[in-house]
C-alpha positions as CSV (number, residue, x, y, z in Angstrom):
1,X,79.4,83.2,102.1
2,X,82.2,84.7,100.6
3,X,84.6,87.0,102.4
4,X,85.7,90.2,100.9
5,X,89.5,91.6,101.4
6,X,89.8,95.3,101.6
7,X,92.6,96.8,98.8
8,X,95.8,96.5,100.9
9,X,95.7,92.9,101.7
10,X,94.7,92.3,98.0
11,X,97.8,93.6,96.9
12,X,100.2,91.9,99.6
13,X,99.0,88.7,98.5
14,X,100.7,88.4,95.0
15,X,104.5,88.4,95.3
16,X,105.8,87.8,91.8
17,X,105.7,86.5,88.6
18,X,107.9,83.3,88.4
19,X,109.2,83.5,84.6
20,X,111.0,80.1,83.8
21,X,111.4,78.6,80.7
22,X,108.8,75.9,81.8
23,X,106.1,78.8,82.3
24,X,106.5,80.9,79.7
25,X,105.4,77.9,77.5
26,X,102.7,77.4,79.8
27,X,101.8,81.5,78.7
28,X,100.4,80.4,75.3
29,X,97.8,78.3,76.7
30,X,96.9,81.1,79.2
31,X,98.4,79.7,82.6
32,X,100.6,82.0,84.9
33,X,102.9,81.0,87.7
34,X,103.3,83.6,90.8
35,X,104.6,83.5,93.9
36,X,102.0,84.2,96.7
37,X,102.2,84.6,100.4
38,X,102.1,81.3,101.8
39,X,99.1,81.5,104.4
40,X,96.7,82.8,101.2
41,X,94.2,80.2,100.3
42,X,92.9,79.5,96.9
43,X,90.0,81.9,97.4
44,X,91.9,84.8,97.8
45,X,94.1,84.4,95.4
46,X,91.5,84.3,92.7
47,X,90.4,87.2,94.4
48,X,93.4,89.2,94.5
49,X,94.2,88.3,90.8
50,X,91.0,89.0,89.6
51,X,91.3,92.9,91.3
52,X,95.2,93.6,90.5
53,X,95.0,92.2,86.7
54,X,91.2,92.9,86.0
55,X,90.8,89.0,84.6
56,X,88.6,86.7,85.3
57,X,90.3,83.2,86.4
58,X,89.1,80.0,85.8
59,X,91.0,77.6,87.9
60,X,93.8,78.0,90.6
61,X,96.1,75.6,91.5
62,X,98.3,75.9,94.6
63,X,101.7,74.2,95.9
64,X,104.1,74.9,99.2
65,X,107.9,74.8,97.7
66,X,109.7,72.2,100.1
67,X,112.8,73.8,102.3
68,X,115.9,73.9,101.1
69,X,118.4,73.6,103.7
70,X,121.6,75.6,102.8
71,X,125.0,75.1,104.7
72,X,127.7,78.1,104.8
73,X,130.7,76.9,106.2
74,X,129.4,74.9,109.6
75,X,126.6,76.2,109.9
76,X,123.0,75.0,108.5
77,X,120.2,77.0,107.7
78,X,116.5,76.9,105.3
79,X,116.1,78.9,102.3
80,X,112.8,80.9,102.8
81,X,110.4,78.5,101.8
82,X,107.1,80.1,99.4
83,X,103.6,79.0,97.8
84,X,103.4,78.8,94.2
85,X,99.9,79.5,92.5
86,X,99.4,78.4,89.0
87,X,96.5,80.5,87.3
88,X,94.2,79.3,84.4
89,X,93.0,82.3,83.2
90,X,89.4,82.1,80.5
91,X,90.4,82.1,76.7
92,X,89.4,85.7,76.0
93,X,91.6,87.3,78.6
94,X,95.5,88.0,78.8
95,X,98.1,89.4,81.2
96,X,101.0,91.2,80.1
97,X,104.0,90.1,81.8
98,X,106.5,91.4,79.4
99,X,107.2,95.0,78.3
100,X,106.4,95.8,74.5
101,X,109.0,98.0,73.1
């Protein structure tokens, strides 16, 4: 049984786009990096995707970016740490990332 998310967390899930060199390669073969709350499970990503973008996604892929610990002067402290989804969209469907001018 599948559990439906009402609009407003739908849209809090997706953060951002990550846009490195690295993924805009991975654009032409129709896989997107975003940044994603990091207690959202594969599930409602797809979901969330599939509602903000009107897509349909074939396969998500999730990661936790490690902490990075930052030092200013003496003291120590973590760089917010985030989940990084990886979306394989199906061939016959695109998102536009980039404005056309």
């Amino acid at each position: 049984m599948t559990k439906h998310y009402n609009n407003n967390q739908l849209l809090n899930i997706i953060k951002h786009p990550i846009i490195t060199d690295k993924t805009t390669k991975g654009i032409e073969n129709n896989t997107y990096v975003f940044s994603v709350d990091k207690h959202a499970n594969k599930n409602m990503i797809k979901e969330a995707m599939e509602y903000i973008f009107n897509v349909k996604i074939e396969r998500v892929n999730t990661l936790k970016q490690p902490k990075k610990t930052k030092t200013i002067g003496k003291f120590r402290g973590h760089v917010s740490q985030h989940k990084k989804a990886i979306i394989k969209l199906y061939s016959n469907y695109r998102i536009n990332l980039f404005e056309e001018l």
